[in-house]
C-alpha positions in Angstrom: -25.1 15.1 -16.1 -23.4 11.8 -17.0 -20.0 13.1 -16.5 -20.8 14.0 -13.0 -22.0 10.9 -12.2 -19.2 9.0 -13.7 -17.2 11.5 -11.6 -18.9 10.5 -8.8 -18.4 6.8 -9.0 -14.7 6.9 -10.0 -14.0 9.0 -7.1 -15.6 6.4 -5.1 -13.3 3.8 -6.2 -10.6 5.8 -5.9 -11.0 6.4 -2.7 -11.7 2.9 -1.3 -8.4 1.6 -3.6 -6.1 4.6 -1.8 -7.7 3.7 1.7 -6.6 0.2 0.9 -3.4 1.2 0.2 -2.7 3.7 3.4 -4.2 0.5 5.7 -1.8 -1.9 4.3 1.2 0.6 4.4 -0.3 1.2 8.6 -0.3 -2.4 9.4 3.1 -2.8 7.8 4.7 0.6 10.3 2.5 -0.9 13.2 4.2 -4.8 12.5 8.0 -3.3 12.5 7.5 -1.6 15.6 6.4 -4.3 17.2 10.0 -6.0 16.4 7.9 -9.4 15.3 10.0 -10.5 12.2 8.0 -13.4 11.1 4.9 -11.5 11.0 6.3 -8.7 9.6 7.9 -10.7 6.7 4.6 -11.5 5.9 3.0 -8.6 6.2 5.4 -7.5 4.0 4.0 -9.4 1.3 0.8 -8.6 1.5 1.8 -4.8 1.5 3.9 -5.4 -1.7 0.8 -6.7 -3.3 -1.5 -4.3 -2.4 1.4 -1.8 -3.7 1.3 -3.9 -6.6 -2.4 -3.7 -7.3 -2.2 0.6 -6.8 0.0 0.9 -9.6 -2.5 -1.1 -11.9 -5.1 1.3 -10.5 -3.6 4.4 -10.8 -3.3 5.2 -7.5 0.4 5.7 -7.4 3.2 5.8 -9.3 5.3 2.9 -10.1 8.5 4.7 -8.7 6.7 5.6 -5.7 5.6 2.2 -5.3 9.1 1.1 -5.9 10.6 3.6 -3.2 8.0 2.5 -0.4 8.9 -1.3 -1.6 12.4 -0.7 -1.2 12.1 1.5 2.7 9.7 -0.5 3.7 12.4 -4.1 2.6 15.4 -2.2 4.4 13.3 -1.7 7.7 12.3 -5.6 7.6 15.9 -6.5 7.1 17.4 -4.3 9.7 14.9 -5.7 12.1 16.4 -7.8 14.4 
């Protein structure tokens, strides 16, 4: 009975912390396409920190993080 409902609240949180994630990975796709480099630059920063923040949750993995940091940088700095 207390398992479950400690289930039930962790899955909660996780949820809500990977929703935050996707969001901020969604805004930062939607900012490059709009070609906007100032915004996106700091867009960027607020995606790396919410990357940031999902690794100390547990969301995702660091090297995952690392890779979307690192796509994510290389589509800012090709942006004209």
């Amino acid at each position: 009975m207390k398992r479950a409902r400690q289930t039930e609240k962790r899955t909660v949180r996780n949820r809500a912390n990977a929703s935050q994630l996707r969001t901020a990975l969604r805004s930062m796709r939607e900012s490059l396409e709009k070609g906007d480099k100032a915004a996106a630059s700091q867009t960027y920063r607020q995606t790396v920190s919410a990357l940031d923040k999902a690794i100390q949750k547990g969301v995702v993995h660091e090297n995952t993080a690392s890779r979307y940091k690192s796509r994510l940088s290389a589509r800012l700095v090709a942006l004209k």
